[in-house]
N, C-alpha and C positions, 0 to 999 in steps of 0.2 A: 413499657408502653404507656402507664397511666402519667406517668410525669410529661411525657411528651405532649399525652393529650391536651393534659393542662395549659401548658406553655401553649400550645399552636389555635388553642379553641379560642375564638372573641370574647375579647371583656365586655362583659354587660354590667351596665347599672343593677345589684341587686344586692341588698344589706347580709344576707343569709345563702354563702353556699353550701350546698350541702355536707355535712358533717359526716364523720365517723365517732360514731358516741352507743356503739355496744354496751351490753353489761360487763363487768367485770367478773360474774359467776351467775350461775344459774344454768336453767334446761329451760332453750325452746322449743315445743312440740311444730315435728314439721309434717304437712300433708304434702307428700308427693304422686302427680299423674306425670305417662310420661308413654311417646312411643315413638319406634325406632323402625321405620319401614312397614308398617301397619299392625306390630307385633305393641300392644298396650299394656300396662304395666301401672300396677296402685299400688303407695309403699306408705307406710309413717314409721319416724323414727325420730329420737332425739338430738339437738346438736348441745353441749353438755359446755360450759363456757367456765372458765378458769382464769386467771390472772397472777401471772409471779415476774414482779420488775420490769413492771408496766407492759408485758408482752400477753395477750390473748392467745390462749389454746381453744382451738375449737375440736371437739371430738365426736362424731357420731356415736348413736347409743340405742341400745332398743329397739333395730332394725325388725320389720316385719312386713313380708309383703301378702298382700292384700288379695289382688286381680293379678290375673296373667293373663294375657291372649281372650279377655271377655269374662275371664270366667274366676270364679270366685278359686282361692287357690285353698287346699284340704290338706291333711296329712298326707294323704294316700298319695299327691300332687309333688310332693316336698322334697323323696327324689331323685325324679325325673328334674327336678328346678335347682338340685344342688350347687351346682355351679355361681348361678345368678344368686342364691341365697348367700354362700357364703363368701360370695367377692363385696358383697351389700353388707355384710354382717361387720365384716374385717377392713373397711376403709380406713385407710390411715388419715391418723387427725392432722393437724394444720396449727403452726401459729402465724399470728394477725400482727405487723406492726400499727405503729399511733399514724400512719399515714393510712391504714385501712386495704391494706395489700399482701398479702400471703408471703410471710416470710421462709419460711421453711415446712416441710413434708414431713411429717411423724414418720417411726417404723414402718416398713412393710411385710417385717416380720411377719406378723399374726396373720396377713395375708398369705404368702408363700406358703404358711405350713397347712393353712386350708385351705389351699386349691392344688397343690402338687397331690394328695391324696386320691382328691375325687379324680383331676385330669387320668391318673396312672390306674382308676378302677376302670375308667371312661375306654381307655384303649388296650383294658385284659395285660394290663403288663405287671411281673411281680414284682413285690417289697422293694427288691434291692435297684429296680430300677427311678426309685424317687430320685437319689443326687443326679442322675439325667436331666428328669423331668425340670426340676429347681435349676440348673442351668441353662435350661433351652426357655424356660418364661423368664428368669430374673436376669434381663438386658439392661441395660442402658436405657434402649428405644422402651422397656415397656416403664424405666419409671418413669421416663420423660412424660412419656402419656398417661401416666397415673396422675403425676405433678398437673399435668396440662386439664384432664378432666377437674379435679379440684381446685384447681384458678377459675374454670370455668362456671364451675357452681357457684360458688363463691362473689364472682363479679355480676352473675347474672343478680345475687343478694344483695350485694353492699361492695363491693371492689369497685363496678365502672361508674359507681354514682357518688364518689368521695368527693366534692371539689366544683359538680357542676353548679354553675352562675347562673340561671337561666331565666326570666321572669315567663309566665304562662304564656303560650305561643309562639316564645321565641326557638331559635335553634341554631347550633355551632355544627361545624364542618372540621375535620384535620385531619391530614395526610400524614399515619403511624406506620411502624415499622413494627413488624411483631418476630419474634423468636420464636425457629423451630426446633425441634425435637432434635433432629440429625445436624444441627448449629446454622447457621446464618440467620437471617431472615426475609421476610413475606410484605412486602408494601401493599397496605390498606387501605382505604377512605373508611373516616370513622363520622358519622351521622348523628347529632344528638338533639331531641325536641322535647321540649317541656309543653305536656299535653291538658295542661289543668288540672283542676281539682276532681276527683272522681265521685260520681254520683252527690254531687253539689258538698262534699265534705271540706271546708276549709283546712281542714287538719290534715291532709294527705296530699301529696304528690303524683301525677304519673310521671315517666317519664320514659322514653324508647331511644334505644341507638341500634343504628344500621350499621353492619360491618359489609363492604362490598370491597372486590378485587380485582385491582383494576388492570386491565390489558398490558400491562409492563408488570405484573405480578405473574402473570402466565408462563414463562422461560423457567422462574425461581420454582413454581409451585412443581411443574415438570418434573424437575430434575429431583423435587423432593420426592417424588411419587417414585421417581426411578428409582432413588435410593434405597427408599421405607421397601420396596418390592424387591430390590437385592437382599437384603437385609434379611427378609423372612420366607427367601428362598422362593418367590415368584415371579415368573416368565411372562413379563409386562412390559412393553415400549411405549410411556406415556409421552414422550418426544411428539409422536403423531396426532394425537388427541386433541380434541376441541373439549376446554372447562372451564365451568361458573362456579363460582360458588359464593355464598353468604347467609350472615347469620342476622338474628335480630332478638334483641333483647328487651323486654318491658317489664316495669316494676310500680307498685304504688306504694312509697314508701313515707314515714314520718320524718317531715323535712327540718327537724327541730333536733334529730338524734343518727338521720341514715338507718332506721329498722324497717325492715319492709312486713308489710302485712301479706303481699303478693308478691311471683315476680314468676316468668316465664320467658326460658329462651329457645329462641325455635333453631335450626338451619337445614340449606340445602345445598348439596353439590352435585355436579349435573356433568356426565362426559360422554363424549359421542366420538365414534370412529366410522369409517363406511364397513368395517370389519365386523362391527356388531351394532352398529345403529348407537342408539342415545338410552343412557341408562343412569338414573336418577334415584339418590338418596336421600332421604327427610329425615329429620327427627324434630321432637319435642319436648322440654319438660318444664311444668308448670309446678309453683309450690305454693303454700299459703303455711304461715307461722302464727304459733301461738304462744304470745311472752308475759302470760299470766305467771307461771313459776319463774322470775326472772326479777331483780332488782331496779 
């Protein structure tokens, strides 16, 4: 999708697009907020940066979450929140090619074997029903959407702002194709606006991109929904369904290197039937980075 982007967004007059110029090694410290249908969420944890033949590993590290649901999260707290701890804890890392786009997915090992545990205490089932459990979560569909969450971080950071042109108040448009999980893919309108310098900083960037979907997207995204709902064993006819959705992404980033200091992606999807009326999903997650231990 980002090559396309490229290709189809206006060329502007501008000496400097933005770069992909990571470190080679180091830990950036990251502040994450974040909420998901009005359940809120404070995390910080490390992304851990490495370099072997010109390829970037990036590895989360130091996971600890903060706030849950408002409230300061304790031992006593910890679990009750096993789950969510330890899917945060065990993120598989990532490398980055020189184009600034997620090449490949680390293990999901370390995953697997800390959450088949907790799931199989979660539903009173014994020992020997773990190789159940590990074959009914380690699908296809779930790495596709591990892979897919991790692109998404990732671009929300530095992936969708490798290449933009833009000078201050200008803005591109392009008609992308994206790839889904269950294969084909999803026609999008991609938005992109250079919104200035933030709080009169020459040195920093914003910059925002709309992802909206447009009404010939509708039939595709259906039939995904029928799919993913065969798939995991749910009695859903999305055929009938009226749905929106889109996301929106903004960053202020050093436009000399592509490091963001900020960067926050929101979305929403929205479906209505006369069978159950209109019912509506948000989310958010906002970060800020710190690349003082960093080269």
């Amino acid at each position: 999708m980002r090559l396309l982007l490229l290709v189809l967004l206006p060329s502007f007059a501008f000496a400097a697009p933005i770069p992909f110029s990571w470190p080679s090694s180091g830990a950036v410290g990251v502040a994450v907020e974040s909420e998901n249908n009005g359940q809120l969420r404070k995390a910080t944890h490390r992304l851990n940066l490495s370099t072997a033949d010109g390829v970037l590993t990036v590895a989360y590290a130091d996971f600890a979450l903060t706030e849950f649901g408002g409230q300061t999260v304790t031992p006593e707290m910890e679990p009750m929140l096993a789950p969510v701890i330890a899917a945060s804890r065990h993120v598989p890392s990532f490398t980055v090619g020189t184009n600034g786009q997620v090449a490949e997915m680390g293990s999901v090992e370390p995953l697997l074997r800390a959450l088949v545990p907790i799931l199989r205490d979660r539903q009173g089932a014994p020992p020997d029903a773990e190789p159940q459990i590990r074959q009914m979560l380690d699908t296809p569909l779930f790495r596709a959407g591990l892979r897919r969450a991790l692109e998404d971080d990732w671009n929300a950071w530095a992936g969708a702002w490798v290449g933009i042109d833009l000078k201050p108040g200008e803005t591109g448009e392009a008609q992308v194709q994206m790839p889904v999980p269950t294969g084909g893919a999803l026609p999008m309108t991609i938005h992109v606006e250079h919104l200035g310098s933030p709080d009169g900083r020459a040195d920093r960037v914003r910059l925002r991109m709309t992802t909206a979907y447009p009404p010939e997207a509708m039939p595709q995204m259906k039939a995904l929904l029928a799919e993913l709902s065969a798939q995991l064993g749910a009695d859903a006819r999305p055929q009938d369904w009226t749905l929106s959705a889109s996301s929106v992404v903004e960053a202020v980033l050093d436009p000399l290197t592509g490091r963001p200091d900020s960067s926050r992606f929101s979305k929403e999807f929205a479906v209505s039937h006369e069978s159950f009326g209109q019912r509506r999903r948000a989310e958010w997650k906002a970060w800020t980075f710190d690349w003082s231990a960093t080269n």
